[in-house]
PQR file of N, CA, C, O and H, with PARSE charges and radii, in Angstrom:
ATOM      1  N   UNK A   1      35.269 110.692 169.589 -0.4000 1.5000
ATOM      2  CA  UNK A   1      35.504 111.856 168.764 -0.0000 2.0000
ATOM      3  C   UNK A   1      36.550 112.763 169.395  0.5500 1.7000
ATOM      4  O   UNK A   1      36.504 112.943 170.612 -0.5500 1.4000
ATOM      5  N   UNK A   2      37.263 113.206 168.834 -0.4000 1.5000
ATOM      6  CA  UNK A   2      38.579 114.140 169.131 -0.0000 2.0000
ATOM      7  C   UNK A   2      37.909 115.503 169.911  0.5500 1.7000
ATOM      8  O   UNK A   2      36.766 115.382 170.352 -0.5500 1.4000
ATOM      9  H   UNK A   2      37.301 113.059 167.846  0.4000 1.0000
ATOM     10  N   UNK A   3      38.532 116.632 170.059 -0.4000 1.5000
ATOM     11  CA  UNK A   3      37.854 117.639 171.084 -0.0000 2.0000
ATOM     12  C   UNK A   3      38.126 118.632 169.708  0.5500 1.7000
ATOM     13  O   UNK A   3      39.271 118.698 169.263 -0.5500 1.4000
ATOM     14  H   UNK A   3      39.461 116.731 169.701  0.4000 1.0000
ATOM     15  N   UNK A   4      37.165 119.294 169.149 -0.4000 1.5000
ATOM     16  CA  UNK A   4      37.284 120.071 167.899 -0.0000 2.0000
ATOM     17  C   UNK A   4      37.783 121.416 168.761  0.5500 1.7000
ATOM     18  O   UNK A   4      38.997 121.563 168.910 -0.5500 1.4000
ATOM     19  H   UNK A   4      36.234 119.241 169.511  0.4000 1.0000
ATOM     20  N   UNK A   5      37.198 122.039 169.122 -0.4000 1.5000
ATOM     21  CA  UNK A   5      38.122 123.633 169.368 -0.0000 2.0000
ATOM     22  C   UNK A   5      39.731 123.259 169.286  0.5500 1.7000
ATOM     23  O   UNK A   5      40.505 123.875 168.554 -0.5500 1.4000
ATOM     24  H   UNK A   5      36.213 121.920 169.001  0.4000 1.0000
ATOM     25  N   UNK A   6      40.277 121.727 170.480 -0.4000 1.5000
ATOM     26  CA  UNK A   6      41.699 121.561 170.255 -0.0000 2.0000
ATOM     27  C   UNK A   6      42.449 121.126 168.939  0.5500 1.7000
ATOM     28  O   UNK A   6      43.661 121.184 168.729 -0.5500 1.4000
ATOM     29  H   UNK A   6      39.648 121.227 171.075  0.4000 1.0000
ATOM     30  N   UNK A   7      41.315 120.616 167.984 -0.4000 1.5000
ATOM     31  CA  UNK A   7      41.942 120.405 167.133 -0.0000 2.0000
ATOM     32  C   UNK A   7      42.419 121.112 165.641  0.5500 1.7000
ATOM     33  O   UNK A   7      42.866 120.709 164.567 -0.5500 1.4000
ATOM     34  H   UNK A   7      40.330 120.570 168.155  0.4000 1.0000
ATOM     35  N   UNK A   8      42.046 122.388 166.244 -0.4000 1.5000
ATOM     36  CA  UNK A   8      42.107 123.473 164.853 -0.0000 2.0000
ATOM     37  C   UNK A   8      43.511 124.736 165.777  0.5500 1.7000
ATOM     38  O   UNK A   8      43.927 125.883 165.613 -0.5500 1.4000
ATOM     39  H   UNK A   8      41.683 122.716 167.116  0.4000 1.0000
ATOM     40  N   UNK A   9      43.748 123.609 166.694 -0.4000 1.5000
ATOM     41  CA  UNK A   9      44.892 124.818 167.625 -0.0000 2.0000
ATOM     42  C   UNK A   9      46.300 124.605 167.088  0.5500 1.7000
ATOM     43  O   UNK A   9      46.833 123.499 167.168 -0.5500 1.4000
ATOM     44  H   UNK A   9      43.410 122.677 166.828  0.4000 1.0000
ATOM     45  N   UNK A  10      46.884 125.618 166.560 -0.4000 1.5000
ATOM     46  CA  UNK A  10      48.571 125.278 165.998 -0.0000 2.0000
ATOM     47  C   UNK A  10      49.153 125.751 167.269  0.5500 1.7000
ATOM     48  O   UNK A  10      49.077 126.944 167.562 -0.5500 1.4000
ATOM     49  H   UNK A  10      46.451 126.517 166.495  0.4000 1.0000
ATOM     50  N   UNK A  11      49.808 124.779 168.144 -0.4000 1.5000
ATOM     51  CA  UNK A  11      50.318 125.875 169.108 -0.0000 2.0000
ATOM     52  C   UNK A  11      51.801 125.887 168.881  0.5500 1.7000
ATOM     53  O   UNK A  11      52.310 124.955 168.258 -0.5500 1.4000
ATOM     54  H   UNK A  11      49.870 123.810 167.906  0.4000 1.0000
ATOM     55  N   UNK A  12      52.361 126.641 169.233 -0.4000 1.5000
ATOM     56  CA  UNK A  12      54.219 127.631 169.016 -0.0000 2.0000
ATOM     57  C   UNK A  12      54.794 126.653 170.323  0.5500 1.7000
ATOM     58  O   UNK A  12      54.749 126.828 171.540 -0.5500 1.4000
ATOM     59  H   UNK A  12      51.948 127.398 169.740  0.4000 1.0000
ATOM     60  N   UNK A  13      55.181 125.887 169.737 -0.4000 1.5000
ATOM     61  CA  UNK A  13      56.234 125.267 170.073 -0.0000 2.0000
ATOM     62  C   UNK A  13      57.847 125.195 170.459  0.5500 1.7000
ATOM     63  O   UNK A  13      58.514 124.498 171.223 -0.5500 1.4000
ATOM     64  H   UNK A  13      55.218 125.745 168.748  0.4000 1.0000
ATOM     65  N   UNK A  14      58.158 126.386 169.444 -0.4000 1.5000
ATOM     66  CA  UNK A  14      59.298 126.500 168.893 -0.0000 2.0000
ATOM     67  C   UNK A  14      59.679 128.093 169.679  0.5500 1.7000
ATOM     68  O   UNK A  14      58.926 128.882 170.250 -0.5500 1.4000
ATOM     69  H   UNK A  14      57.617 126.953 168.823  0.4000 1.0000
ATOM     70  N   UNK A  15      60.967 128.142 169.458 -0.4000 1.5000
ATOM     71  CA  UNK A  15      61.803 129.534 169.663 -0.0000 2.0000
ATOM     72  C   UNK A  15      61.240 130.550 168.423  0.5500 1.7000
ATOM     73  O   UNK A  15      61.483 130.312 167.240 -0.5500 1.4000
ATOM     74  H   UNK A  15      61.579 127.501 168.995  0.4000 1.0000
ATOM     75  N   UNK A  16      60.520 131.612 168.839 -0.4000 1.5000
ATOM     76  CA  UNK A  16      60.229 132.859 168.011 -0.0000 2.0000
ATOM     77  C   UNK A  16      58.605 132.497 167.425  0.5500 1.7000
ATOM     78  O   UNK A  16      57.958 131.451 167.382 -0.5500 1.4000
ATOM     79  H   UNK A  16      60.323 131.805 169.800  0.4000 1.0000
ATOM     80  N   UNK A  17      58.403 133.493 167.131 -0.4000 1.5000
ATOM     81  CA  UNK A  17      56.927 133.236 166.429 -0.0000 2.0000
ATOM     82  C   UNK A  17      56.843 132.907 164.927  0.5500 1.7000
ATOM     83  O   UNK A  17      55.734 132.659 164.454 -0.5500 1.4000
ATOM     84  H   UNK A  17      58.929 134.343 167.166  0.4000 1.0000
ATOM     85  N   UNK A  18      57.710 132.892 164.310 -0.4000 1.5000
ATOM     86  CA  UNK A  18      57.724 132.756 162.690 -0.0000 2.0000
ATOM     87  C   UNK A  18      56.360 131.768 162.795  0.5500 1.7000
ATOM     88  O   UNK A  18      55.215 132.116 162.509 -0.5500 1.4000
ATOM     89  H   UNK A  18      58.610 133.094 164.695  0.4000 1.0000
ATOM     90  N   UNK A  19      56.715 130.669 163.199 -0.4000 1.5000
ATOM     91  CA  UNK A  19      55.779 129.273 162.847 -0.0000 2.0000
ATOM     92  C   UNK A  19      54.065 129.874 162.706  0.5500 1.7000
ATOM     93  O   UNK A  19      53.285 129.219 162.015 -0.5500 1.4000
ATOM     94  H   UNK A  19      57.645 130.386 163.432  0.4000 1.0000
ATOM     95  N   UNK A  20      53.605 131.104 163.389 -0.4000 1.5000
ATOM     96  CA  UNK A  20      52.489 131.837 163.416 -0.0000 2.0000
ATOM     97  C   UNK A  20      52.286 132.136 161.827  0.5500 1.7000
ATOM     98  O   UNK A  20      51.184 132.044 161.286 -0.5500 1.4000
ATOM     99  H   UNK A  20      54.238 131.636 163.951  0.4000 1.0000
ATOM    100  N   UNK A  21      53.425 132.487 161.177 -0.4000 1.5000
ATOM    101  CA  UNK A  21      52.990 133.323 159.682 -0.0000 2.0000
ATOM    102  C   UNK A  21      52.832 131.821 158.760  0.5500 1.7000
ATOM    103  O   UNK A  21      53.179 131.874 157.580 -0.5500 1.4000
ATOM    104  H   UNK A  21      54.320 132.562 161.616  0.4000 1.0000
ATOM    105  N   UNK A  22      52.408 130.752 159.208 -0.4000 1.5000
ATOM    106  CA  UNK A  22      52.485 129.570 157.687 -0.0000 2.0000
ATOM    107  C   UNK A  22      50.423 130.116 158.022  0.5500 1.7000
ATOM    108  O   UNK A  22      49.629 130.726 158.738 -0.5500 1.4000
ATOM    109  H   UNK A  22      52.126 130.709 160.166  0.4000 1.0000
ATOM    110  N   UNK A  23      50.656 129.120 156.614 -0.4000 1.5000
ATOM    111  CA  UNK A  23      48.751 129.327 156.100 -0.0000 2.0000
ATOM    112  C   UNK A  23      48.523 128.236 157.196  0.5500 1.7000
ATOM    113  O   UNK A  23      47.482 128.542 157.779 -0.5500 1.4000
ATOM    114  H   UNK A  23      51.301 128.624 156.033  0.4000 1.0000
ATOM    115  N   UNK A  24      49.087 127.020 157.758 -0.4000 1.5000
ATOM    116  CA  UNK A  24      48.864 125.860 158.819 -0.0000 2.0000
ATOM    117  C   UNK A  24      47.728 126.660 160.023  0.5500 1.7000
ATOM    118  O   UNK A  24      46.819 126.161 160.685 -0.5500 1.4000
ATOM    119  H   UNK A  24      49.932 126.771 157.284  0.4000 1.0000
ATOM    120  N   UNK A  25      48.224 128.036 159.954 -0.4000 1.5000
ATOM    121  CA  UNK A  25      48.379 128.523 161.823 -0.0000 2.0000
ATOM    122  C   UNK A  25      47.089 129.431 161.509  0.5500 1.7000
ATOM    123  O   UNK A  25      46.439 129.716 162.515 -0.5500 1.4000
ATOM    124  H   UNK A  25      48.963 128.441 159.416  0.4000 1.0000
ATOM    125  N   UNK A  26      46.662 129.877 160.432 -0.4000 1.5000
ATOM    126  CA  UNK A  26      45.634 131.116 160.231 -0.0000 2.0000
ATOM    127  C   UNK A  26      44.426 131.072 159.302  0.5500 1.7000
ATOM    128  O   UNK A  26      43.412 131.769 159.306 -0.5500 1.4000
ATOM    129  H   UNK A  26      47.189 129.646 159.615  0.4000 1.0000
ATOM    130  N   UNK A  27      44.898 129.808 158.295 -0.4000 1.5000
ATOM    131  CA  UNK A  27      43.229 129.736 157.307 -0.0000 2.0000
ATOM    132  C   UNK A  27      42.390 128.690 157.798  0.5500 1.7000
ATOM    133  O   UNK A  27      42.588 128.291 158.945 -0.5500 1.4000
ATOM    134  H   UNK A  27      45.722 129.242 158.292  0.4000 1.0000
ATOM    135  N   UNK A  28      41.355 128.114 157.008 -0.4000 1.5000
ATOM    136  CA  UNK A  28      40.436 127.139 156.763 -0.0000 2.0000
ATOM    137  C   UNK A  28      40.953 125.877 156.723  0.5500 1.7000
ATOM    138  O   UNK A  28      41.953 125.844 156.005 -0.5500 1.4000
ATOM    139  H   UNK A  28      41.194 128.438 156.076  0.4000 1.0000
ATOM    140  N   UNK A  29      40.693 124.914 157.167 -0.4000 1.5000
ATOM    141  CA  UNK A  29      40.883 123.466 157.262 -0.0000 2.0000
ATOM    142  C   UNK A  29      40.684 123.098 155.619  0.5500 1.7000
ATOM    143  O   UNK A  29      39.849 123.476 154.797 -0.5500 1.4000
ATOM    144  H   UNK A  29      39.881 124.940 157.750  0.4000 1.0000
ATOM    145  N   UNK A  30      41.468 122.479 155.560 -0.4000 1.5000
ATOM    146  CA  UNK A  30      40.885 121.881 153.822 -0.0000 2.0000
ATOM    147  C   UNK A  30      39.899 121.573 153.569  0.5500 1.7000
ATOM    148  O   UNK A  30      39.133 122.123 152.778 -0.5500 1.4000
ATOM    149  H   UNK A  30      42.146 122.171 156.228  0.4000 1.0000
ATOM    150  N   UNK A  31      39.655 120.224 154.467 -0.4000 1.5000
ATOM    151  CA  UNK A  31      38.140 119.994 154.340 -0.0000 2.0000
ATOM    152  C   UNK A  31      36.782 120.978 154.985  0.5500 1.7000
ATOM    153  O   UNK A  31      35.698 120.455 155.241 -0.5500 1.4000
ATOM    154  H   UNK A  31      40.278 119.778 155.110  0.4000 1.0000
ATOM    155  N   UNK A  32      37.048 122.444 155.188 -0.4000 1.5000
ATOM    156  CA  UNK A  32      36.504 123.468 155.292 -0.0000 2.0000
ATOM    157  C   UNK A  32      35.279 123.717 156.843  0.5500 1.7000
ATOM    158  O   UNK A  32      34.638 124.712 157.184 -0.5500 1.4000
ATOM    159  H   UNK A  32      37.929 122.869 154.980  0.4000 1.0000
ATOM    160  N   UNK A  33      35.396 122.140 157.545 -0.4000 1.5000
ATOM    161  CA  UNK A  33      35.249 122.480 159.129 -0.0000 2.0000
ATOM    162  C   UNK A  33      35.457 123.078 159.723  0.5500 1.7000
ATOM    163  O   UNK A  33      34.660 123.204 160.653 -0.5500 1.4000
ATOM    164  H   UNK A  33      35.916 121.333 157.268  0.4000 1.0000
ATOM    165  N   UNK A  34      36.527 123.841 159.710 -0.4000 1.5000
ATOM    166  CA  UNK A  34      37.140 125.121 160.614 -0.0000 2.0000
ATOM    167  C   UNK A  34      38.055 125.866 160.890  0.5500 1.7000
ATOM    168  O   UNK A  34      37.841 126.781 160.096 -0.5500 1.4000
ATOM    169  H   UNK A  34      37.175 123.739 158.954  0.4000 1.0000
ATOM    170  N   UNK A  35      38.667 126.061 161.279 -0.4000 1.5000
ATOM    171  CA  UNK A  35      39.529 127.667 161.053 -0.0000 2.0000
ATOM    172  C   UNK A  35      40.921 127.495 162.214  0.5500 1.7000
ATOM    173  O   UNK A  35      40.784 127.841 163.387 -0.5500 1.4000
ATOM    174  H   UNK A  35      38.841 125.317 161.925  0.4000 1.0000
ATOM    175  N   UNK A  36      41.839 127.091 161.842 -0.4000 1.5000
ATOM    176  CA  UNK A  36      43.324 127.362 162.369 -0.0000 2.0000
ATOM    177  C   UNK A  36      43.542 128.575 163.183  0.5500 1.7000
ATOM    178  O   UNK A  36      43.695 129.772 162.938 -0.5500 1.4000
ATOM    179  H   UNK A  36      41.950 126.809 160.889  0.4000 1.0000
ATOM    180  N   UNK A  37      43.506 127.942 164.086 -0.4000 1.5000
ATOM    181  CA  UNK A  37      44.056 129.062 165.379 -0.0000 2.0000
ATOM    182  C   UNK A  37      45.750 128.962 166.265  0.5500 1.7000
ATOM    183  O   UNK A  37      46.057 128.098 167.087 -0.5500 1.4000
ATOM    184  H   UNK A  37      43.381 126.970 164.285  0.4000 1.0000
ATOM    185  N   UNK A  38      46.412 129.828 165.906 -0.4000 1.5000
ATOM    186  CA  UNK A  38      47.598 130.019 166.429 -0.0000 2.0000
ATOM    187  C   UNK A  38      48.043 130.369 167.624  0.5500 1.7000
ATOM    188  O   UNK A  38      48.175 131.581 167.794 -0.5500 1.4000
ATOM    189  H   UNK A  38      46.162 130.530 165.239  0.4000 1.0000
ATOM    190  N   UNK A  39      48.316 129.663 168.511 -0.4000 1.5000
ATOM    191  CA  UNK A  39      48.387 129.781 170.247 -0.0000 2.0000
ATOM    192  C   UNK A  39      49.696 130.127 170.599  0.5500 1.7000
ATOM    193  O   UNK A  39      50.389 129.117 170.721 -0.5500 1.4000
ATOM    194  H   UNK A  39      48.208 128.679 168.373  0.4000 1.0000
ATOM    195  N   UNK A  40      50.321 131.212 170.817 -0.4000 1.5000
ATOM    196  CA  UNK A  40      51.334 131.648 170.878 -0.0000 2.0000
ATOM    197  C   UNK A  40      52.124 130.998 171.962  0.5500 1.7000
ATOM    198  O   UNK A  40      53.148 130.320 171.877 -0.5500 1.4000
ATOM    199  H   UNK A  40      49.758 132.033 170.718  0.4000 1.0000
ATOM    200  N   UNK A  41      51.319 131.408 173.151 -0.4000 1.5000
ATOM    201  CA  UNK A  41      51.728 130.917 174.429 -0.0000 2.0000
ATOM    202  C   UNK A  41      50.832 129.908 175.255  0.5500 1.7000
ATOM    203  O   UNK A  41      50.167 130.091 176.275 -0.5500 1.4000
ATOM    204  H   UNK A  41      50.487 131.959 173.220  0.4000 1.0000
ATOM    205  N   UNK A  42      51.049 128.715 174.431 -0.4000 1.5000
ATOM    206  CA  UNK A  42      50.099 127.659 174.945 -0.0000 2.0000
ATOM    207  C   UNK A  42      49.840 127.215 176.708  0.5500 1.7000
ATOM    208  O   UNK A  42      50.692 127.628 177.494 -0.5500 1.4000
ATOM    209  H   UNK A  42      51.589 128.567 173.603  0.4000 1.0000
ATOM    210  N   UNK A  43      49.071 126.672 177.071 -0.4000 1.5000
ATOM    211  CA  UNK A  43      48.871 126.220 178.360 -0.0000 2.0000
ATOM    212  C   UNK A  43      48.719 124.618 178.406  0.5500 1.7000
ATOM    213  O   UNK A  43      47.855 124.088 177.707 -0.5500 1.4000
ATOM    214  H   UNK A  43      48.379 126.336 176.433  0.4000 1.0000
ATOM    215  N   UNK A  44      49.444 123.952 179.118 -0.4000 1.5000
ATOM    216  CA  UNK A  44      49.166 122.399 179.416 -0.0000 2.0000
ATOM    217  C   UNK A  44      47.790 122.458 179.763  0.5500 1.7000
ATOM    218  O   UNK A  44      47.067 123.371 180.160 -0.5500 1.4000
ATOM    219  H   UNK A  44      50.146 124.382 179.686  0.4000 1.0000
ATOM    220  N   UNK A  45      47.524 120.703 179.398 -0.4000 1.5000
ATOM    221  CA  UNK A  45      45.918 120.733 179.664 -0.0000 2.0000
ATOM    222  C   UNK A  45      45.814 119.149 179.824  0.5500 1.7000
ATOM    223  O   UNK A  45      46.566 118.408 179.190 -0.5500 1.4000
ATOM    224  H   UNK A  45      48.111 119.960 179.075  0.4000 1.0000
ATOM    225  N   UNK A  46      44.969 118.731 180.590 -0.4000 1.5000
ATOM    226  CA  UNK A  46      44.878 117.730 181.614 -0.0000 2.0000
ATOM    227  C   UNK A  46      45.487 117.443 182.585  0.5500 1.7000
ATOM    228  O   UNK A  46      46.019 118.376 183.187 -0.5500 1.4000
ATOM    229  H   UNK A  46      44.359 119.333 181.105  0.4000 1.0000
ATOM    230  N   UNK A  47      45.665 115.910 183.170 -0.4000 1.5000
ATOM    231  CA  UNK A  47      46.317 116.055 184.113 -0.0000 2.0000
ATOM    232  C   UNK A  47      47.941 115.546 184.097  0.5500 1.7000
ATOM    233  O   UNK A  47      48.430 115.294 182.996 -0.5500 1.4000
ATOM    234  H   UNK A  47      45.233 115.152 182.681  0.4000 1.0000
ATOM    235  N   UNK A  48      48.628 115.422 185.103 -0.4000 1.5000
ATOM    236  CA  UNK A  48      50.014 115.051 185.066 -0.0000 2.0000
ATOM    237  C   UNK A  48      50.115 113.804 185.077  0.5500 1.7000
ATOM    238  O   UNK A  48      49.598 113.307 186.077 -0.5500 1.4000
ATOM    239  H   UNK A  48      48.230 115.626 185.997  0.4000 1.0000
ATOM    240  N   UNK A  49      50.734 112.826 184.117 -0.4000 1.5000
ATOM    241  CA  UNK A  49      50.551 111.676 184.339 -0.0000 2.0000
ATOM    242  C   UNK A  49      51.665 110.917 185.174  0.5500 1.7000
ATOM    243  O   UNK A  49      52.819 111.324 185.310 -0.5500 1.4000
ATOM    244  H   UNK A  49      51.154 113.231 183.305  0.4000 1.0000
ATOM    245  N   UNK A  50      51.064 109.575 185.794 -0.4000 1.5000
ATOM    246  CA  UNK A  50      51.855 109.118 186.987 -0.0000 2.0000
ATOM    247  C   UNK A  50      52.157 107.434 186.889  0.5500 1.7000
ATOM    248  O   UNK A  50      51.789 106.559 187.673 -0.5500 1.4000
ATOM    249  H   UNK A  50      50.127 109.244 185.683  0.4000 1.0000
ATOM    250  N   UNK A  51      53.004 107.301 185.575 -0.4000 1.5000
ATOM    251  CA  UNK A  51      53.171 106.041 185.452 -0.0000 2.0000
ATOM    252  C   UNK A  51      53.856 105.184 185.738  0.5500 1.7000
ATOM    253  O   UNK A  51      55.019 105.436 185.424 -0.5500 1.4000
ATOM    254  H   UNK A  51      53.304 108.011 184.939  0.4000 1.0000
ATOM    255  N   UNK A  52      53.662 103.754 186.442 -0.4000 1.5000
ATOM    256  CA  UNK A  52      53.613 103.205 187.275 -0.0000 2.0000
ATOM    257  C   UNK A  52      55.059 102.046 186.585  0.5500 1.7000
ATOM    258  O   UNK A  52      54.855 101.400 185.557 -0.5500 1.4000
ATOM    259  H   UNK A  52      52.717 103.549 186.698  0.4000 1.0000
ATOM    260  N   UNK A  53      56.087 101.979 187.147 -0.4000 1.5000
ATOM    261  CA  UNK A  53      57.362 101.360 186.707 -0.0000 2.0000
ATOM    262  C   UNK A  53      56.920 100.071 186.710  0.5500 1.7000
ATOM    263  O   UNK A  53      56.084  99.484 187.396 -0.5500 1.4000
ATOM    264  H   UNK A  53      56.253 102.503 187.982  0.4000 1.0000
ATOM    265  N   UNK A  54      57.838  99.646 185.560 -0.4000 1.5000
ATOM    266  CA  UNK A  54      57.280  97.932 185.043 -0.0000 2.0000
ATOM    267  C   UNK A  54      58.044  97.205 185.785  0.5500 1.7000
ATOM    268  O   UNK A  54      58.942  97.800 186.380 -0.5500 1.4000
ATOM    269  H   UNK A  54      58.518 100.123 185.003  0.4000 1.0000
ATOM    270  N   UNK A  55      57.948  96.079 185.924 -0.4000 1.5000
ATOM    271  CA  UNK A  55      58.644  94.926 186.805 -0.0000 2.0000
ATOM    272  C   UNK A  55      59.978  94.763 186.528  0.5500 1.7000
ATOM    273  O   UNK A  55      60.128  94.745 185.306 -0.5500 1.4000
ATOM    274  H   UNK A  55      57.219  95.595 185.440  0.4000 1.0000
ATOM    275  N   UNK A  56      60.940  94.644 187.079 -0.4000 1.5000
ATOM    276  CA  UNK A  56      62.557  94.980 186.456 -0.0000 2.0000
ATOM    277  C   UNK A  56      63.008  93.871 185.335  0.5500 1.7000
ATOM    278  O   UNK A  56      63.808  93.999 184.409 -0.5500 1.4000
ATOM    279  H   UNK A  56      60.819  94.659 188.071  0.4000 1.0000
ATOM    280  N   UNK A  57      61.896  92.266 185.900 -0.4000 1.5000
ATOM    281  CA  UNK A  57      62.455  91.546 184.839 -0.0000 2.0000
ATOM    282  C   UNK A  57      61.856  91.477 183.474  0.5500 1.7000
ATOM    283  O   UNK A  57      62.077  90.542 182.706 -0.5500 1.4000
ATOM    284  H   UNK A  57      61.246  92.162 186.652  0.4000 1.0000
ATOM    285  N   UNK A  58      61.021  92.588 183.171 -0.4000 1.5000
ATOM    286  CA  UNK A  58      60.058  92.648 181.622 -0.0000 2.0000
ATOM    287  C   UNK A  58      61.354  93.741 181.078  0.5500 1.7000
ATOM    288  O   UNK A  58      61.678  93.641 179.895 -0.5500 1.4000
ATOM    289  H   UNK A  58      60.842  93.349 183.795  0.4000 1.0000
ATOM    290  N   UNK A  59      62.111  94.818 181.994 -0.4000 1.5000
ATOM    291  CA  UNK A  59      63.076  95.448 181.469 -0.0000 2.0000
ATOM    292  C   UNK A  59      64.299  95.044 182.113  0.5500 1.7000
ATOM    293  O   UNK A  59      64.297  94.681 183.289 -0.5500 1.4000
ATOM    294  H   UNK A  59      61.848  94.899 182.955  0.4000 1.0000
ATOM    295  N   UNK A  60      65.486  95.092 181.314 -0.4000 1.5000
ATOM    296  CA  UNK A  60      66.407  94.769 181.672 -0.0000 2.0000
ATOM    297  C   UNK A  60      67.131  96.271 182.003  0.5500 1.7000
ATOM    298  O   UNK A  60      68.091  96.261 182.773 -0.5500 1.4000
ATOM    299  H   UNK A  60      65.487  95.387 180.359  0.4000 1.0000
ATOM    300  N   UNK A  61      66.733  97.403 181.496 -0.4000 1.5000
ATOM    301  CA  UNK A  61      67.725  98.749 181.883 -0.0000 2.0000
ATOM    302  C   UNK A  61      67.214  99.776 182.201  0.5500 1.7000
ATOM    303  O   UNK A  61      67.595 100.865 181.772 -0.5500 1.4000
ATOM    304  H   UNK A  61      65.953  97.411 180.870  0.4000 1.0000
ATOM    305  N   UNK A  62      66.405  99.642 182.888 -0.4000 1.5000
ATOM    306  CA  UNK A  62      65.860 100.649 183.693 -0.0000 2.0000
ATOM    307  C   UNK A  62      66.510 100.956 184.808  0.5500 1.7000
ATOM    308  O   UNK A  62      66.185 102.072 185.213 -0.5500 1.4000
ATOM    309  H   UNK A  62      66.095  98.757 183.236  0.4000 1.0000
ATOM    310  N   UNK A  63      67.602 100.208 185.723 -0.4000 1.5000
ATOM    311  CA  UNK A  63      68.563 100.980 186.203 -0.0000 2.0000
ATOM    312  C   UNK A  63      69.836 100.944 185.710  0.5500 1.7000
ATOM    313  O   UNK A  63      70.594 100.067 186.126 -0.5500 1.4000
ATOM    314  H   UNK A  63      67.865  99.301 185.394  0.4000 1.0000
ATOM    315  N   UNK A  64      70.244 101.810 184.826 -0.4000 1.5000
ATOM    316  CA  UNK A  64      71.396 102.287 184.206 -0.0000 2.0000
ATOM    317  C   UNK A  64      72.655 101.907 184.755  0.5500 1.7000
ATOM    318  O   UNK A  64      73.503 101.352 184.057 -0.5500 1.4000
ATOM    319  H   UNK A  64      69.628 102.522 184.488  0.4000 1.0000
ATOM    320  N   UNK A  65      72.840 102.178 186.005 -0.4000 1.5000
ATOM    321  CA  UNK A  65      73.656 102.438 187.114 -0.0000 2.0000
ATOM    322  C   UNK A  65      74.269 100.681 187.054  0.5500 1.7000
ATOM    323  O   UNK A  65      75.486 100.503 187.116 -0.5500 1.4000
ATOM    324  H   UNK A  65      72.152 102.628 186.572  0.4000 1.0000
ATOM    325  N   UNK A  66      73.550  99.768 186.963 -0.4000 1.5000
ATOM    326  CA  UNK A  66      73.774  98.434 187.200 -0.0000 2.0000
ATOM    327  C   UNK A  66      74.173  97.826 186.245  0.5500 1.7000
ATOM    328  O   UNK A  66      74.966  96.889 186.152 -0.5500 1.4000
ATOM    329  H   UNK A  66      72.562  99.912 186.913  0.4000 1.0000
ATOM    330  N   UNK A  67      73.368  98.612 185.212 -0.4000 1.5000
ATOM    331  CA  UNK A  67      73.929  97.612 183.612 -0.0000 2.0000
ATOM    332  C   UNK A  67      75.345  98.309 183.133  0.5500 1.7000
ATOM    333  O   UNK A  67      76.089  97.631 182.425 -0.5500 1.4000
ATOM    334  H   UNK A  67      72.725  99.374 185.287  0.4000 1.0000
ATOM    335  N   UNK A  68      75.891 100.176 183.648 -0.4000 1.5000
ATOM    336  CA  UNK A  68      76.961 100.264 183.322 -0.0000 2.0000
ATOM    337  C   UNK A  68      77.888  99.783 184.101  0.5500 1.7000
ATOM    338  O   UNK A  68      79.027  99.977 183.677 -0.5500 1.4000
ATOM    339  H   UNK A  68      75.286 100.727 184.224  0.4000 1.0000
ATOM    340  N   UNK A  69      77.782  99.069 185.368 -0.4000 1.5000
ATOM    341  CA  UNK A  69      78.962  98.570 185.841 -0.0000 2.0000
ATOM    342  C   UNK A  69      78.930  97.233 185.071  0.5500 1.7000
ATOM    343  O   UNK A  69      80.114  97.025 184.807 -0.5500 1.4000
ATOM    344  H   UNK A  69      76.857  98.912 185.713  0.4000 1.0000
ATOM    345  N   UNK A  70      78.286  96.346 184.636 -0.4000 1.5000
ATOM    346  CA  UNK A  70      78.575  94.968 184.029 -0.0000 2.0000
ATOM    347  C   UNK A  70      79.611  95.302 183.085  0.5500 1.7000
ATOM    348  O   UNK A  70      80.312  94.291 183.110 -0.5500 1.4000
ATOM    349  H   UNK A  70      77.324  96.516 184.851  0.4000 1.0000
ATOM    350  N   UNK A  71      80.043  95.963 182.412 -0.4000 1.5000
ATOM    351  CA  UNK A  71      80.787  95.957 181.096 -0.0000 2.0000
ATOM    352  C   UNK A  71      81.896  95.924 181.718  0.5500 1.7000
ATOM    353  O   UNK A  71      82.956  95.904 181.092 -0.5500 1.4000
ATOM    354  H   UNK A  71      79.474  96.785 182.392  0.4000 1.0000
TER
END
């Protein structure tokens, strides 16, 4: 199941607050579960992820540097 408080959160993404004034950010869920909350100045949440580079021969350009000298 999804985390409900996070999922009724519109958070501001964007340059300026306009995105706060749509009905998205301040009424009732359609299906009438719960109530749109507008997070102005959001906070990251979990942890930082630390993913682990794939084997060079499953990618061929993951170092840039090598494939622009071939040309």
């Amino acid at each position: 199941m999804e985390s409900q408080p996070e999922a009724y959160e519109f958070w501001n993404l964007s340059e300026g607050n306009e995105s706060g004034d749509g009905l998205w950010a301040t009424e009732s869920a359609p299906d009438g579960t719960g109530d749109f909350v507008y997070v102005a100045e959001p906070v990251a949440k979990g942890q930082i992820p630390n993913p682990k580079v794939p084997a060079a021969q499953l990618h061929h350009d993951l170092d840039r540097s090598q494939s622009l000298n071939k040309r």
